[in-house]
N, C-alpha and C positions, 0 to 999 in steps of 0.2 A: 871808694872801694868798688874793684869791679865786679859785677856781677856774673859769675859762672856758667851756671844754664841760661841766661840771657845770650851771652857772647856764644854758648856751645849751641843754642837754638838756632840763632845767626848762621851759624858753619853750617848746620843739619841743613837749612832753607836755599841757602845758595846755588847748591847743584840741583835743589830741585826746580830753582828757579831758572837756572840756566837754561836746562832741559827744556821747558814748557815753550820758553823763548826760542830757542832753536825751530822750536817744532812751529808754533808759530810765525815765525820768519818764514819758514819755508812754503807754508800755506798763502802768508803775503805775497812771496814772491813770484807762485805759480797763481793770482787772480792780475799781477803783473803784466807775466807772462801770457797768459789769454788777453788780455787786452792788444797783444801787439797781433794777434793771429790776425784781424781785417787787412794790417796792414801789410804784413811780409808773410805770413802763413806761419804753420806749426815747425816746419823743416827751416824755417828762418831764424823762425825763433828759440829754437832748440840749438840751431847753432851759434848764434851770441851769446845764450846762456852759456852754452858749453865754456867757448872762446873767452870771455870777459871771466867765467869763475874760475879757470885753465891761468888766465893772467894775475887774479889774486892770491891763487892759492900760489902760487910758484914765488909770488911778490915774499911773501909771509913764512914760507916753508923751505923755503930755498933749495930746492930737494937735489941740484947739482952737487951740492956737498956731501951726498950719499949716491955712491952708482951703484946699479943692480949687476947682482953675478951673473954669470952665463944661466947657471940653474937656475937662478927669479925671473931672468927674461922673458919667458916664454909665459912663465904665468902672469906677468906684466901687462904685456904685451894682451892675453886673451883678455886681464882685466878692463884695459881700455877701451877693448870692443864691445865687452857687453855692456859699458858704463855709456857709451855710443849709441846702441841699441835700445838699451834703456831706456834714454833721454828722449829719443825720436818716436819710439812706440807709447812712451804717456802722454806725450806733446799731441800728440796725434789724437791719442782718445780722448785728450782735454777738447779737443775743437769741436769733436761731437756729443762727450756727454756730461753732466754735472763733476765741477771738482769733487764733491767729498762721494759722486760714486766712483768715480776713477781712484783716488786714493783706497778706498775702500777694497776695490775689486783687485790693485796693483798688490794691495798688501798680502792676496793670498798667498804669495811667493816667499814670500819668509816667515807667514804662519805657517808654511808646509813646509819649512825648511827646520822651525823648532821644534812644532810636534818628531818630525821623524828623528831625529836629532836625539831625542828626549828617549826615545823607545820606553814609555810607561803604557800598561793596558790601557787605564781613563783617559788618554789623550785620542781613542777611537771616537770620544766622547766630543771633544773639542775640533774631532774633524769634520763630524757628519753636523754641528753645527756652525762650523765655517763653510760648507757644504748649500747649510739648507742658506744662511743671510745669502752669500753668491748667488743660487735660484731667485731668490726674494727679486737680486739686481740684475736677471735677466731679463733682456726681451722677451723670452716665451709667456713672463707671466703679465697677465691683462692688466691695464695699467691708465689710465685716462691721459698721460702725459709718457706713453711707450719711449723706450731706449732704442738709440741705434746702434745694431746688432753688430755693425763692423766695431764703433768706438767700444763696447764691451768685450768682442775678441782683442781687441788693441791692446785695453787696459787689464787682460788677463795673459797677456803674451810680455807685457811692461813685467807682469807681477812673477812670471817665470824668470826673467834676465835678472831681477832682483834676487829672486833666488839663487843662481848663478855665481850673479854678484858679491853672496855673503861666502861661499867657497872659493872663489877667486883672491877677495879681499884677503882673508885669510892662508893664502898661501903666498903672495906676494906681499905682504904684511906682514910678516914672519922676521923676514931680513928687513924691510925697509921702514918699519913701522907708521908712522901719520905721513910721509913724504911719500907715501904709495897712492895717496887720493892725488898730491899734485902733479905726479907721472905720469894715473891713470885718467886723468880729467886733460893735460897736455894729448895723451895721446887720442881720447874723444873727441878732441877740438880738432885736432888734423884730418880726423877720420870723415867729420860730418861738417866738414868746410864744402865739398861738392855739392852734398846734396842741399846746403840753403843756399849756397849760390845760384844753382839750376831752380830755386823756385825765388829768389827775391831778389836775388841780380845785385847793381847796385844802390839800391832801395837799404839794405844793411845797412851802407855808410850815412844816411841821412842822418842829419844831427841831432833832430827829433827821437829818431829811433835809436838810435845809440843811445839817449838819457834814461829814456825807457829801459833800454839793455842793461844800463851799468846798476839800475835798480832790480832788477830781474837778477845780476849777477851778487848783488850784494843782500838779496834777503834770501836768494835761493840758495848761494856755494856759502862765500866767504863769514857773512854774522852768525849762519846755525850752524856751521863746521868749526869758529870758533868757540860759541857753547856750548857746543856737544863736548869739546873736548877742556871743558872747563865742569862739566856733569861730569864726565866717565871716569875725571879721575878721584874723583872724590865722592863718586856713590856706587853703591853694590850692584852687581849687573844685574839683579833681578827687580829690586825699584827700578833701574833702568828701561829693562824689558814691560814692566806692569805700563811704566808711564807713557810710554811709547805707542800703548794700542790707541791710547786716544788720538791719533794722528786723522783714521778717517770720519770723527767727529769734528775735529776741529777743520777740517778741509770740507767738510758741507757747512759749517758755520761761517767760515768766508766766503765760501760760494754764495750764502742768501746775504752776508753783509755786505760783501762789495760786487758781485758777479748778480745778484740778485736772484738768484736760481732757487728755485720754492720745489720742493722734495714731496713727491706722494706717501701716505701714511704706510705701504707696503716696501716703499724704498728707505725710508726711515729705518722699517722694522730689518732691514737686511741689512743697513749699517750698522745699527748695535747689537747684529749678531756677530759679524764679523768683528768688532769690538770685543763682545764677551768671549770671543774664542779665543781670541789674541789674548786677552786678560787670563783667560781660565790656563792659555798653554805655560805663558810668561811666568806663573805663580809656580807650576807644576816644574817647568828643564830651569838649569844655571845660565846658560848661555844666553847674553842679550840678541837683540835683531842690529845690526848693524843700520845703519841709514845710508842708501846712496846721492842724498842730497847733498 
């Protein structure tokens, strides 16, 4: 005889399990992905990333089978650049500062796209303490192991295009639904093919690096864009949103497990602020954070 809430336990577990997975992957993929910076730099490496997830997801989504109207074009079209922009301004603060504070500091971008989103008084609450963790991860505050100040501009200008990002998606998304990430990741890949050319040349095509790449492309696009889309459709967007803030704890927990990167007690404290804001906003609006991974 089967057991009911066993099997119904099972279903409830899965998308949560999906989800962590995704989130995960992606964190593998960007200690990956720093690893190849000695070799081709950030603008190298952001562009195989792009190029190799731009190839899976097209592989899997086949998004030729669905063409955009004249009216989605344009918003298409801006989607691919910011998804371009994106990629190159985290890649970039990834070479100068710790993963889980660059995730951390990226994410302000869609916690200030939920708070306002949300328009509730208590989320003034959830700002001035997504506010204060950000300070925490500034350069200005005194620090035994200081931030550099460009890579924290970097990864707060990542965390704007991210924002961007979640109004883009959503309007080019509209009409094309999941086959708008492999439009908008095709169009990334064309866009940011000069600029890793002009810094890696053909150092790209080594075979070496290319293995590295196709691992980079396959924990950072393709394994957490398919569990994400194996969570969203069978969990509420607001579990969704909750689970989702733990992204820039889990990204300093790869940083000291494979990147070996050891976090000051003041930068700690400004990742689980930003943490609890993202949790306090996520519980408060309906609307999930979309991922541009």
């Amino acid at each position: 005889m089967t057991s009911t809430p066993v099997a119904s336990r099972e279903a409830a577990s899965l998308p949560v399990a999906a989800l962590m997975g995704a989130m995960v992957s992606i964190q593998i993929g960007a200690t990956f992905a720093k690893g190849l910076f000695p070799l081709i730099g950030a603008q190298g490496t952001t562009t195989l990333r792009l190029v190799i997830g731009a190839l899976m997801l097209i592989a899997v989504l086949r998004p030729w089978q669905m063409r955009p109207s004249r009216a989605t074009l344009p918003w298409l079209v801006a989607y691919g650049v910011t998804l371009c922009a994106l990629n190159l301004l985290f890649y970039a603060a990834l070479a100068r500062i710790p993963l889980g504070i660059a995730v951390a500091l990226e994410f302000s971008g869609p916690l200030l796209v939920a708070t306002l989103t949300s328009r509730r008084a208590s989320d003034f609450a959830w700002i001035a303490l997504a506010v204060a963790g950000i300070l925490l991860l500034s350069p200005f505050v005194h620090s035994l192991t200081p931030l550099d100040p460009i890579g924290v501009m970097l990864a707060l200008a990542a965390g704007g295009f991210w924002a961007l990002y979640i109004v883009l998606a959503q309007k080019a998304g509209a009409e094309l639904g999941t086959r708008t990430t492999a439009y908008g990741m095709a169009i990334a890949a064309v866009l940011v093919l000069p600029f890793g050319v002009a810094q890696a040349g053909t150092a790209l095509l080594a075979p070496s690096i290319l293995v590295s790449a196709l691992l980079v492309g396959l924990f950072s696009s393709a394994l957490p864009f398919f569990l994400e889309m194996v969570a969203l459709t069978r969990m509420p967007a607001r579990i969704y949103g909750t689970l989702t803030c733990l992204e820039p704890g889990l990204g300093a927990l790869a940083g000291f497990l494979f990147l070996h990167e050891s976090l000051t007690a003041t930068q700690l404290a400004g990742i689980a602020a930003v943490i609890a804001a993202a949790f306090g906003t996520a519980i408060t609006s309906k609307p999930p954070v979309p991922s541009p991974e």
